[in-house]
N, C-alpha and C positions, 0 to 999 in steps of 0.2 A: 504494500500500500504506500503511494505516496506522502511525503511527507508536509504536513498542511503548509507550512512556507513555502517548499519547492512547487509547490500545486500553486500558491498565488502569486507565483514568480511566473511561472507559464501565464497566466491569465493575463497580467502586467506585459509580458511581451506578446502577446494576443493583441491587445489593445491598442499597443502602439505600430502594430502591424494593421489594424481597421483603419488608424487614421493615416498610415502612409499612403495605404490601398488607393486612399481618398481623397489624395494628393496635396495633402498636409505634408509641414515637415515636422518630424517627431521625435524627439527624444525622451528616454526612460531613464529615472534615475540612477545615476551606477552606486550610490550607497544605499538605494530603495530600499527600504525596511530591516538597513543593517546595523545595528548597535550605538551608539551614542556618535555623537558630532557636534560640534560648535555650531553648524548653521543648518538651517532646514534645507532639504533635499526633498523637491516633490517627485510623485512617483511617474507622472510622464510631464511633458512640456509640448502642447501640440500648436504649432503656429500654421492656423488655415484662414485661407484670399488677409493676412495680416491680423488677424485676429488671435491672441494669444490665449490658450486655453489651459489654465494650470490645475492640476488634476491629483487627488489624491486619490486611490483606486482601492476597492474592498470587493475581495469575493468570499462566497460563503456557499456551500454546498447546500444548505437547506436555511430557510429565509427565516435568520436568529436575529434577534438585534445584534448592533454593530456601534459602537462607544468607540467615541474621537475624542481625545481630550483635548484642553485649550491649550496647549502649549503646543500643539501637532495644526491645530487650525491657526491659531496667532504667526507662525510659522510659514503657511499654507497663505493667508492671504496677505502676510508682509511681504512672499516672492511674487505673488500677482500683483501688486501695490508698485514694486520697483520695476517689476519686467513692464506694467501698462497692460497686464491681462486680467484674465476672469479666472478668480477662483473657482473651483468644485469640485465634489465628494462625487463620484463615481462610483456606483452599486450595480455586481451582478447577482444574482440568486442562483442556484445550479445552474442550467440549460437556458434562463430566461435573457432576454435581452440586458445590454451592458446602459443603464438611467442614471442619467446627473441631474443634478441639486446644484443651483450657485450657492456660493457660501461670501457674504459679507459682511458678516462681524466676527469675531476672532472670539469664541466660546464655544463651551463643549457639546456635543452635538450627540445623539442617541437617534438611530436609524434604526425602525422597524416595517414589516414589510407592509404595513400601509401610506407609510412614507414614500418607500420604492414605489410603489402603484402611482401613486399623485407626480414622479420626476419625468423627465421630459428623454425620451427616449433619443439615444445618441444618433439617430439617422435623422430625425429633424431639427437636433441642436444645428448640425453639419448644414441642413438644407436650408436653416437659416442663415447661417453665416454664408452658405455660396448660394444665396439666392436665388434656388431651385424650389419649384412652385411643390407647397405641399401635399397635393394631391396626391402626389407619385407614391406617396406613404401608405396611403390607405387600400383596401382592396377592396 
C-alpha cells in the first residue's frame, strides 16, 4: 500500500501536469510538504493568459475534513500578496474532481465535504481566466 504522503505527492504532480496540459506554466513546490523552512513554499505556482494562481493542494481518499492552520494560510496568501496572484486551497476527494476555494485572509481554515461541493470546479476557474465560454462545461 502506498504511503499517504507518497500518494499526495502523485496527486500534486497530477495537478500540475492539468495545468501544463492547459497551457499554463506551472511549477510544484520542490520542499512541498517537506519539514520545517524559514519561508513558505506553496504547493504548485500556476501562471495562466498572466494570471497567477497560488495553490495549496489536499487530497484525501475519502471526503474527511481537512484543517489548514494559520500559519500555513498566513504563508499561503503573503506569497500570493508578493507574486500579485490568487491564493487557494485546492481539494480532491478520491476519484472526484480537483475544487478550489480562494483564500483571503490568513486564518485557519476547516474543509468538509460540503465545503468541496459549494468550490468552483478547476475546469471553469481555467475557463474563466482564458475566456472560454462556459457552456463547454456542462453536458
Amino acid at each position: 500500500m502506498a504511503r499517504p504522503k507518497r500518494k499526495g505527492t502523485a496527486h500534486e504532480r497530477n495537478l500540475a501536469l492539468y495545468f501544463w496540459e492547459r497551457g499554463c506554466a506551472v511549477l510544484r513546490g520542490c520542499s512541498s510538504g517537506g519539514g520545517v523552512r524559514r519561508r513558505y513554499v506553496p504547493d504548485i505556482v500556476a501562471i495562466c493568459n498572466g494570471v497567477v494562481l497560488v495553490m495549496e493542494a489536499k487530497y484525501r481518499g475519502k471526503p474527511t475534513h481537512i484543517y489548514l492552520d494559520e500559519e500555513k494560510m498566513r504563508g499561503l496568501v503573503e506569497f500570493a500578496r508578493r507574486s500579485h496572484g490568487r491564493a487557494m486551497v485546492v481539494v480532491k476527494y478520491g476519484k472526484g474532481p480537483w475544487r478550489a476555494m480562494p483564500v483571503a485572509e490568513p486564518r485557519p481554515i476547516t474543509i468538509g465535504r460540503n465545503d468541496y461541493d459549494r468550490f468552483v470546479d478547476l475546469g471553469a476557474l481555467l475557463a474563466s481566466i482564458q475566456n472560454r465560454p462556459m457552456d463547454e462545461f456542462f453536458s
